[in-house]
C-alpha positions as a printed NumPy array, in Angstrom:
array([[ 11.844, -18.504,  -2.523],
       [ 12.402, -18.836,   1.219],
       [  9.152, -18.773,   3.522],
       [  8.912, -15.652,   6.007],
       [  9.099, -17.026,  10.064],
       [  7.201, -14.731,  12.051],
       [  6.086, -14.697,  15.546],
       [  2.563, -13.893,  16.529],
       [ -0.295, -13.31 ,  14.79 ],
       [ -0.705, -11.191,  11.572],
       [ -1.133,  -7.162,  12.517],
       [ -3.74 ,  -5.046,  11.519],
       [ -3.074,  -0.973,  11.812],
       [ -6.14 ,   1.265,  10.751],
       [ -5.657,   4.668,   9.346],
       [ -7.674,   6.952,   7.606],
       [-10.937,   8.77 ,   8.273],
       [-14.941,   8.221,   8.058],
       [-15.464,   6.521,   4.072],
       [-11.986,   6.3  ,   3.708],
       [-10.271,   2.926,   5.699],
       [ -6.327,   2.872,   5.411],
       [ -5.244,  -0.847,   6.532],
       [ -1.833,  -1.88 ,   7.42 ],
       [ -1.357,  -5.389,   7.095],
       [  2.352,  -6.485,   8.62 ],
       [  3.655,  -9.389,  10.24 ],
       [  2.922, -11.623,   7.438],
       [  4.451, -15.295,   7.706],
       [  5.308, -17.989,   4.727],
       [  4.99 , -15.677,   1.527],
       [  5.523, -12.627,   3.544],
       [  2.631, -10.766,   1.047],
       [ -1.218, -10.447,   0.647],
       [ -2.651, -11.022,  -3.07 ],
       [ -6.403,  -9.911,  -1.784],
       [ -8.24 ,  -8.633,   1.291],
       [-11.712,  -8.13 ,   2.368],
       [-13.574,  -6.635,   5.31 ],
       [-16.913,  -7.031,   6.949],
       [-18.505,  -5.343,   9.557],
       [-20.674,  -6.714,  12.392],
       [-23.661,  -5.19 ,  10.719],
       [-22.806,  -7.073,   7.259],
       [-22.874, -10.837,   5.959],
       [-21.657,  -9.477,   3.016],
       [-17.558,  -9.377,   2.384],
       [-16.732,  -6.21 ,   0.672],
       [-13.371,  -6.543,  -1.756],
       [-10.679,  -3.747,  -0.696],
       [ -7.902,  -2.564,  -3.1  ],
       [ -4.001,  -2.314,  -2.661],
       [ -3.803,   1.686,  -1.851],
       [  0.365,   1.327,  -1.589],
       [  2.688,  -1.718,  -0.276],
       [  1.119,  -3.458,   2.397],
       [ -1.602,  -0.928,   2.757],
       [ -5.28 ,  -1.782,   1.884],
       [ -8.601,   0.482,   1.654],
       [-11.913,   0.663,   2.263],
       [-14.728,   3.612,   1.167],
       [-16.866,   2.214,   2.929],
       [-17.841,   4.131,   6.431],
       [-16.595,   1.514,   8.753],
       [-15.831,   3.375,  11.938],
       [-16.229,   1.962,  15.312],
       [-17.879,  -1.497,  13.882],
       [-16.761,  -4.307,  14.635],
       [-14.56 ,  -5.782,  11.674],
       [-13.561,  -9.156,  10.328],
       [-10.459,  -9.508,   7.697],
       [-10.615, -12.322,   4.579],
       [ -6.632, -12.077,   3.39 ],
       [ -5.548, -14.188,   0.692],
       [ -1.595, -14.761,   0.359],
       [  0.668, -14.869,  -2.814],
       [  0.511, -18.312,  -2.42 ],
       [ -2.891, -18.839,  -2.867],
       [ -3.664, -19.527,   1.003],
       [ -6.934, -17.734,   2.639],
       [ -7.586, -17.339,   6.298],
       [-10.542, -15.418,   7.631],
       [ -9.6  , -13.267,  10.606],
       [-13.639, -12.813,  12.533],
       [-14.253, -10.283,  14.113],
       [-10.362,  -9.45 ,  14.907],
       [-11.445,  -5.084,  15.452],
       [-13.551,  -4.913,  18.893],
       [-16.525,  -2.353,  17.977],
       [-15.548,   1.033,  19.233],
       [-11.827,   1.18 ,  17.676],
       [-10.942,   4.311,  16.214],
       [ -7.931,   5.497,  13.699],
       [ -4.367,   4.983,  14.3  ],
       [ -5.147,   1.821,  16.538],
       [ -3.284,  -1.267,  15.812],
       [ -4.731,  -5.144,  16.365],
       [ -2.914,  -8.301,  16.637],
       [ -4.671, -11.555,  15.545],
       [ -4.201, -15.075,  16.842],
       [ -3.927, -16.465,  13.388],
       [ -0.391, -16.51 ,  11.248],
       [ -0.211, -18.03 ,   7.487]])
């Protein structure tokens, strides 16, 4: 298996509506795929588990809009990073993020 190069950071695109949170995750470096993901919101210091809705798409029923969010992604290779607070408070669907961080 070859490692994915990517530039930038790993993209976040929210979809969806109130108790239903569609995430896009893309631009996904070294094993190019997510195993797991989490989210928590700025009123939270709990991580709530999402589920794989379809390819690289993630949910949430959780009412989430307009907090501010941090990401938890695990990769295929085993490798976590913790993206904090990566959605400024206010966001609303069909906005896309870009994070600093890259696997």
């Amino acid at each position: 298996r070859v490692p994915c190069v990517k530039r930038g950071g790993v993209r976040f695109r929210i979809n969806g509506h109130d108790y239903f949170n569609l995430v896009l995750v893309s631009n996904v470096a070294a094993a190019g795929s997510i195993k797991s993901m989490d989210v928590k919101s700025s009123d939270s210091e709990d991580w709530m588990p999402m589920a794989r809705n379809w390819g690289a798409n993630w949910h949430s029923l959780a009412n989430l809009t307009g907090k501010m969010l941090s990401f938890r992604l695990t990769n295929t290779d085993g490798h976590t990073l913790v993206f904090n607070d990566v959605v400024p408070k206010g966001w609303t669907f069909g906005q896309s993020f870009v994070s600093k961080l890259q696997f």
